[in-house]
C-alpha positions as CSV (number, residue, x, y, z in Angstrom):
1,X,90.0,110.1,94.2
2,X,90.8,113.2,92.7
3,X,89.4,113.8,88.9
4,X,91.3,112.1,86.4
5,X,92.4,113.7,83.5
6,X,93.7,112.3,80.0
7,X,96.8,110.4,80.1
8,X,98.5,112.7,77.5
9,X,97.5,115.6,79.5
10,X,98.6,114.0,82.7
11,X,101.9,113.2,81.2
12,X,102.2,116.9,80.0
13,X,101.1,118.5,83.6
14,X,104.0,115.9,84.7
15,X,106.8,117.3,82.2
16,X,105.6,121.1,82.9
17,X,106.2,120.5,86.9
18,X,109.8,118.9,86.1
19,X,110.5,121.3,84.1
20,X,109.8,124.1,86.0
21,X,110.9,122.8,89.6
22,X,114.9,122.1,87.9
23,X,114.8,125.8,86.1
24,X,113.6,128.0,88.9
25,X,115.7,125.7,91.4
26,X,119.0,126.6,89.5
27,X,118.4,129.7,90.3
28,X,119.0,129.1,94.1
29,X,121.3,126.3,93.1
30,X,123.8,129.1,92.0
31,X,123.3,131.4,94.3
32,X,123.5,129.5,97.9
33,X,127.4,128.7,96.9
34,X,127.7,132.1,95.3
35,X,127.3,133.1,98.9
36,X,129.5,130.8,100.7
37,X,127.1,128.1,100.7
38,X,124.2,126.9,103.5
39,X,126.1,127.5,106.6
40,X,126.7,131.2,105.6
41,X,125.2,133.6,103.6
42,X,124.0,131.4,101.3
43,X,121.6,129.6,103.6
44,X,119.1,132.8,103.0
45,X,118.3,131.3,100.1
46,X,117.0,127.7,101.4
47,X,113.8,129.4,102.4
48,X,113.2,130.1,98.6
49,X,114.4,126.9,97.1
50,X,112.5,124.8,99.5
51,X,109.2,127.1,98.2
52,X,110.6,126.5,94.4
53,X,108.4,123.0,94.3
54,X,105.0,124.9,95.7
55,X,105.4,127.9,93.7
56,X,105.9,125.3,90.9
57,X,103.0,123.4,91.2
58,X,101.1,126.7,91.4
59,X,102.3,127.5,88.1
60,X,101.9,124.3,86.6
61,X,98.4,124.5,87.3
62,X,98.2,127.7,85.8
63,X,99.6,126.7,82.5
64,X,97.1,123.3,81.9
65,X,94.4,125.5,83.7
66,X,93.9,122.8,86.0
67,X,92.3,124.1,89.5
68,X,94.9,124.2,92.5
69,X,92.3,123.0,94.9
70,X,93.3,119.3,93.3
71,X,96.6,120.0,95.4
72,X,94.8,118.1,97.9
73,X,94.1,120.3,101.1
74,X,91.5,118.4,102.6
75,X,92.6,117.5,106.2
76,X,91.9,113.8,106.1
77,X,91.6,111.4,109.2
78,X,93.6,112.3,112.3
79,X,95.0,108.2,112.2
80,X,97.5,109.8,109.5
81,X,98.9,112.8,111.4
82,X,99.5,110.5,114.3
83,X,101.3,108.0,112.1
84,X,103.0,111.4,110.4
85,X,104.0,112.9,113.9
86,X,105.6,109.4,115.4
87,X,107.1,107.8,112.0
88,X,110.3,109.8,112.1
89,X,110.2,109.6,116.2
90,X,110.6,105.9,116.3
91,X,112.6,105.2,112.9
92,X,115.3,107.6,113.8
93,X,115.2,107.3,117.6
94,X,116.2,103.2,116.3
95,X,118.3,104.1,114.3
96,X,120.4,106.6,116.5
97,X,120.6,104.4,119.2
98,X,121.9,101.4,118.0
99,X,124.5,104.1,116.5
100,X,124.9,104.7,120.5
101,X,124.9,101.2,122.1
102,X,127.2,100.3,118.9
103,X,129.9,102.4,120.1
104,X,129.9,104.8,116.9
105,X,128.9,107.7,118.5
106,X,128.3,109.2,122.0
107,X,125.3,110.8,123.5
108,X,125.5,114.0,125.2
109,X,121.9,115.7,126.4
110,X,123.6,118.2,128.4
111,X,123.3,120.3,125.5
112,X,119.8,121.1,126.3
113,X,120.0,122.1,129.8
114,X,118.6,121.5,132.9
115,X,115.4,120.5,131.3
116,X,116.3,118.5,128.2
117,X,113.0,117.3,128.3
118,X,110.8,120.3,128.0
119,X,113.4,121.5,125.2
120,X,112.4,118.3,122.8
121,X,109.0,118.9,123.7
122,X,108.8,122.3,122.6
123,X,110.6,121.2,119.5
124,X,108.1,118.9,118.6
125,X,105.4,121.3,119.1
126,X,105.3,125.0,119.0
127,X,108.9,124.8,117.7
128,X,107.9,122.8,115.0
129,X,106.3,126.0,113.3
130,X,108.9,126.7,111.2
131,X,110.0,123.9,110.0
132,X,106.4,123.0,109.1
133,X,106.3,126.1,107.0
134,X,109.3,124.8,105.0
135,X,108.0,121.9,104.7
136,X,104.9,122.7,103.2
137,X,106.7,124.8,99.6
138,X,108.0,121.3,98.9
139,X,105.1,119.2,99.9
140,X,103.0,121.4,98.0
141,X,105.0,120.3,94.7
142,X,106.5,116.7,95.5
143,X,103.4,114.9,97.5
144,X,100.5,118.0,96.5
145,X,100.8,117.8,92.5
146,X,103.3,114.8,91.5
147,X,102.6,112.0,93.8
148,X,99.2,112.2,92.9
149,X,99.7,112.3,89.1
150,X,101.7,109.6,88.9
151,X,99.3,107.7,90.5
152,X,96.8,108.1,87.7
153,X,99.2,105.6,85.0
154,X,101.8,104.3,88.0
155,X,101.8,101.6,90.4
156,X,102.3,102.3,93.9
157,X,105.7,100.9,94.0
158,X,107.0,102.8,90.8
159,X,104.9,106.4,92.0
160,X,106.9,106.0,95.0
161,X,110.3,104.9,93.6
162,X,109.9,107.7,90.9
163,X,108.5,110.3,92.9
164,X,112.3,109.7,95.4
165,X,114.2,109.3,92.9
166,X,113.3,113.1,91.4
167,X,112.9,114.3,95.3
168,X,116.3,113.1,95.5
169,X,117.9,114.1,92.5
170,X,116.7,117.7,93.5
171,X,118.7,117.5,96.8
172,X,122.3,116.7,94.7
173,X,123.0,120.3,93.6
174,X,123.0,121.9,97.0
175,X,124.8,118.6,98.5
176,X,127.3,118.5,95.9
177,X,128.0,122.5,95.8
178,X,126.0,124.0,98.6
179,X,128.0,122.7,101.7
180,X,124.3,120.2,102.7
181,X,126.5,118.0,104.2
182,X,127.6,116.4,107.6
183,X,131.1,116.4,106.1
184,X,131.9,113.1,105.0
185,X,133.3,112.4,101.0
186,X,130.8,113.9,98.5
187,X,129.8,110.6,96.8
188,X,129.1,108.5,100.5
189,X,126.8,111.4,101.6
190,X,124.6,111.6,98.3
191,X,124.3,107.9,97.9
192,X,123.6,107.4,101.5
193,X,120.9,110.3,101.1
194,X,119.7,109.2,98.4
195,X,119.0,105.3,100.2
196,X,117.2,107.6,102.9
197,X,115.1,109.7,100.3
198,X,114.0,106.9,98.2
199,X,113.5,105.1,101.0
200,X,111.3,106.9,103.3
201,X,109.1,108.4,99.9
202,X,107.0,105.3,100.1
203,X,105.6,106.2,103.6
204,X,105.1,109.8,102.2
205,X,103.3,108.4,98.8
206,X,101.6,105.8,101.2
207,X,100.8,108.8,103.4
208,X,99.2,111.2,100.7
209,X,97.9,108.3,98.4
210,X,95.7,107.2,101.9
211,X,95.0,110.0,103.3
212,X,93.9,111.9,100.4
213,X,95.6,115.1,101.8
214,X,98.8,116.3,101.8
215,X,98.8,117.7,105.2
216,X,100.0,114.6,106.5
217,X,103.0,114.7,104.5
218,X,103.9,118.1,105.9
219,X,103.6,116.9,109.3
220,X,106.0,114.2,108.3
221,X,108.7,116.2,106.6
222,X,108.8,118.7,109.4
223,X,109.1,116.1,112.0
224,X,111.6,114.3,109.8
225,X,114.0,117.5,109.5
226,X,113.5,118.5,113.2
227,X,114.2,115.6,115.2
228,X,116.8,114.5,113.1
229,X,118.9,117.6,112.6
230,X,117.8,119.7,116.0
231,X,117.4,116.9,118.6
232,X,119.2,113.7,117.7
233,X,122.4,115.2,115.4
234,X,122.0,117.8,118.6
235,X,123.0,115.4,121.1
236,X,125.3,112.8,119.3
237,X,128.7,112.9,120.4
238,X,131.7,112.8,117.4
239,X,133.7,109.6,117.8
240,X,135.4,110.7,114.6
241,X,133.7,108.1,112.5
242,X,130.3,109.1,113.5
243,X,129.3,111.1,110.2
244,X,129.5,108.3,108.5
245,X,126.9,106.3,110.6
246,X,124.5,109.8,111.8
247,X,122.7,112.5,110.0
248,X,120.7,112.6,106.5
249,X,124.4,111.5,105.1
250,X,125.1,109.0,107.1
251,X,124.7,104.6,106.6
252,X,122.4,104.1,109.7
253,X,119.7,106.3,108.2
254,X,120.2,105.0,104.4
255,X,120.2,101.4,105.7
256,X,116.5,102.8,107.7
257,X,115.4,103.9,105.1
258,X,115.4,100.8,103.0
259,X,113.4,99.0,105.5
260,X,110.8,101.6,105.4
261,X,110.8,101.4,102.0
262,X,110.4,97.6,101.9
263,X,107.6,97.8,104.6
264,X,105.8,100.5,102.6
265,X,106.5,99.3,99.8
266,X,104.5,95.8,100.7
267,X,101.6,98.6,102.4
268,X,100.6,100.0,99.1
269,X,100.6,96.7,97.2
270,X,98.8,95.2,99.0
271,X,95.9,97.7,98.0
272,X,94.7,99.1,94.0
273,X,95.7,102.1,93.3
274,X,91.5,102.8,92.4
275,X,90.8,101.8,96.4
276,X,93.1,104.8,97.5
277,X,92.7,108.6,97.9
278,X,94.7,110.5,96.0
């Protein structure tokens, strides 16, 4: 387990990370709808706000002079990174097609070409690149520095139900204002992204908490984001009422991810915080 520090100074590395993840994100928070939002020139700045956590947790570190190397990049054991890599492969391939058999949407893999199947493969792997790199300025803050943290005075449940909650909360601006949305009403797509969020943060604290890395958790996110919005939004055909069933906005994925959450949530209580890495 990673050094523990003083619970006032844990609380106040806490506070400085908060702090600084909202201020320097409302830069970018401005600025992607300033510029016509995510699908156009805004989106040049989601590269920026999705480093805001990392480059906060760097400072924060800084600032209570505590040593960045406590971000956690130790690899860990490979049993993580294959739970990481097929976590979002199975929940969201369930979840897309009983949207499918349901009727609520079409599938369509023509979109892929001839060889849909080498196209998801290289998705998943050498396309993935990207999309990992993304996902690590955010892991770096949410799962690196805060997870970890509020472990040291939390219980598993509350370190992941707080640790969603904020994720979560830091998503609203650009959902609300920043055109991050599959184009349903404003208040279904947040609360059904925040169900998904919340959700699916206990198999990322679960993830870091266990592993004792945060690698794992980057391996996640980018999976996540890639087969979700590249592959399975990719192929889905509009019925009209899809969007409000598929994507991050959607009821089928909020609905998943309160099962993970349930299931993850019984995972980490049924060890001590003391018996895992952090």
């Amino acid at each position: 387990m990673e050094g523990r520090m003083p619970k006032n100074e844990n609380t106040k590395m806490i506070v400085t990370y908060l702090i600084l993840v909202f201020v320097i994100s409302s830069i970018f928070y401005y600025l992607i709808p300033a510029n016509g939002g995510i699908e156009s020139g805004g989106g040049a700045w989601v590269l920026p706000l999705m480093w805001t956590p990392a480059v906060a947790a760097f400072l924060t570190c800084l600032f209570n002079k505590e040593k960045i190397s406590t971000l956690g990049w130790g690899i860990g054991k490979p049993i993580y990174y294959l739970i990481a890599y097929f976590a979002p492969i199975i929940y969201a391939g369930l979840t897309y097609s009983v949207i499918w058999v349901a009727g609520l949407g079409g599938v369509d893999i023509s979109i892929f070409g001839s060889n849909p199947i080498a196209i998801v493969i290289n998705s998943l792997t050498i396309g993935l690149l990207p999309s990992l790199f993304l996902a690590l300025g955010e892991e770096i803050g949410w799962r690196g520095l805060l997870v970890p943290r509020l472990a040291q005075s939390l219980s598993f449940r509350n370190i992941a139900l707080l640790s969603g909650v904020i994720w979560g909360i830091w998503h609203i601006p650009v959902i609300v204002i920043g055109g991050y949305s599959s184009g349903t009403p404003t208040w279904y797509a947040v609360l059904c992204f925040l169900f998904l969020i919340i959700g699916v943060s206990f198999l990322f604290a679960w993830l870091r908490l266990k592993s004792g890395s945060l690698w794992p958790a980057v391996l996640l996110h980018a999976i996540h984001n890639t087969f979700i919005q590249s592959i399975l939004d990719g192929i889905t055909i509009d019925y009209g009422i899809t969007k409000f069933f598929t994507t991050e906005f959607g009821s089928g994925l909020a609905m998943m991810g309160l099962i993970l959450g349930t299931v993850f949530w019984l995972f980490g209580k049924a060890q001590k915080n003391d018996t895992m890495s952090t």
